[in-house]
C-alpha positions as CSV (number, residue, x, y, z in Angstrom):
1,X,8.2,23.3,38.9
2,X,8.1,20.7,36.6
3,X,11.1,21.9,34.7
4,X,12.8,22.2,37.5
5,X,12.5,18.4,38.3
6,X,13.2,17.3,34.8
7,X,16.8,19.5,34.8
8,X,17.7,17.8,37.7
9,X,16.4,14.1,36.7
10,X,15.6,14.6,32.5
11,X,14.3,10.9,32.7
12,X,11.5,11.5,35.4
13,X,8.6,10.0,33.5
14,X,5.9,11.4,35.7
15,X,7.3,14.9,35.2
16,X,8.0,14.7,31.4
17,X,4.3,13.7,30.9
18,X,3.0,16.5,33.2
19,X,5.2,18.8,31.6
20,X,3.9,17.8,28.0
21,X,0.2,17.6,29.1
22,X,0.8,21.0,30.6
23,X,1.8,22.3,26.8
24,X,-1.2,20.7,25.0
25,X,-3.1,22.0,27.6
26,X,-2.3,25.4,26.8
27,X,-1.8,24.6,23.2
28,X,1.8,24.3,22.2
29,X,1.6,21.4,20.0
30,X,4.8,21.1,18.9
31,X,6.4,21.9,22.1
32,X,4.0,19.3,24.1
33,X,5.0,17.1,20.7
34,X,8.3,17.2,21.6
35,X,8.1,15.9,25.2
36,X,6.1,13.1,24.4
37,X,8.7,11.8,22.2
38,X,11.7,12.7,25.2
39,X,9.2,10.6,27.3
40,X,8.6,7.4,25.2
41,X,12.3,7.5,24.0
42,X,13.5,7.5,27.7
43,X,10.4,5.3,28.7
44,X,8.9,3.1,25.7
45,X,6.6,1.5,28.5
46,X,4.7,4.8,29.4
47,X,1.6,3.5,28.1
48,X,-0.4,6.9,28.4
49,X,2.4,9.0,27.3
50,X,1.1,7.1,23.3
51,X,-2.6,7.8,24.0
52,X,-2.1,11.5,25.0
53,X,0.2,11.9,22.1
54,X,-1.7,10.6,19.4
55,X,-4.9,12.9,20.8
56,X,-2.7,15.7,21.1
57,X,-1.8,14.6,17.1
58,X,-5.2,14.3,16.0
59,X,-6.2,17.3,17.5
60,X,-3.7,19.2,15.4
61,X,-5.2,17.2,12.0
62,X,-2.2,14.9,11.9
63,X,-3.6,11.4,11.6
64,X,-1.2,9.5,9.5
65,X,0.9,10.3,12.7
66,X,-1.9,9.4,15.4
67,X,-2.6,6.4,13.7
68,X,1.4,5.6,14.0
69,X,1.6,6.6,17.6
70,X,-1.3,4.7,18.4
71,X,0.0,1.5,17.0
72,X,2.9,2.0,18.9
73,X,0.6,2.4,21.8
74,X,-1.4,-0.8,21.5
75,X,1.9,-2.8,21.3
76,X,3.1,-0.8,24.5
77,X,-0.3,-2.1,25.9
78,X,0.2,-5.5,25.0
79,X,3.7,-5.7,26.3
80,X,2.6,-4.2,29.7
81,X,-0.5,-5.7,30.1
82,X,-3.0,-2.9,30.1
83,X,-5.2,-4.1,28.4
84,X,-7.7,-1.3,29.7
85,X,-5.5,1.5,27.5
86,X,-5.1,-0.9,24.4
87,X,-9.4,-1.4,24.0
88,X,-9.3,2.6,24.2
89,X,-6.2,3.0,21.8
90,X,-8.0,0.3,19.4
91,X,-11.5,2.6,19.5
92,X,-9.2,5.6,18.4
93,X,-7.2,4.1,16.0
94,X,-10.5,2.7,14.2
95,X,-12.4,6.1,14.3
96,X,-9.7,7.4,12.3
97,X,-10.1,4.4,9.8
């Protein structure tokens, strides 16, 4: 269903998140990877779409990346004002410290 949504609007940010929590979800890290990065390049102010990510990257042993998404993130945070997804991006980024 999702797919469907996203072929006939690819920019849908609600969808593209779904769709890439879907694949971590079942696993498909690369895949679910992959939408993240359609999501924030067609939406750089999807705040969640950088915390998901980076869990998704640390789950996979990728850190140097996490720790690059989630600086991303916090700056996303900052210029959106949620500041409730910025304290939890900061407590992620400094357990990987």
């Amino acid at each position: 269903m999702l797919q469907e949504v996203l072929a006939q609007n690819p920019t849908d940010a609600f969808a593209r998140y779904g769709l890439a929590m879907e694949y971590a979800n079942r696993g498909q890290t690369e895949t679910s990877l992959v939408e993240f990065s359609k999501l924030l390049e067609a939406n750089p102010d999807y705040t969640a779409g950088y915390q998901m990510a980076a869990q998704t990257l640390i789950k996979s042993a990728r850190e140097d990346e996490a720790r690059a998404m989630l600086q991303n993130g916090i700056a996303c945070a900052q210029r959106t004002g949620n500041q409730h997804a910025r304290s939890e991006m900061e407590a992620m980024l400094d357990e990987l410290a």
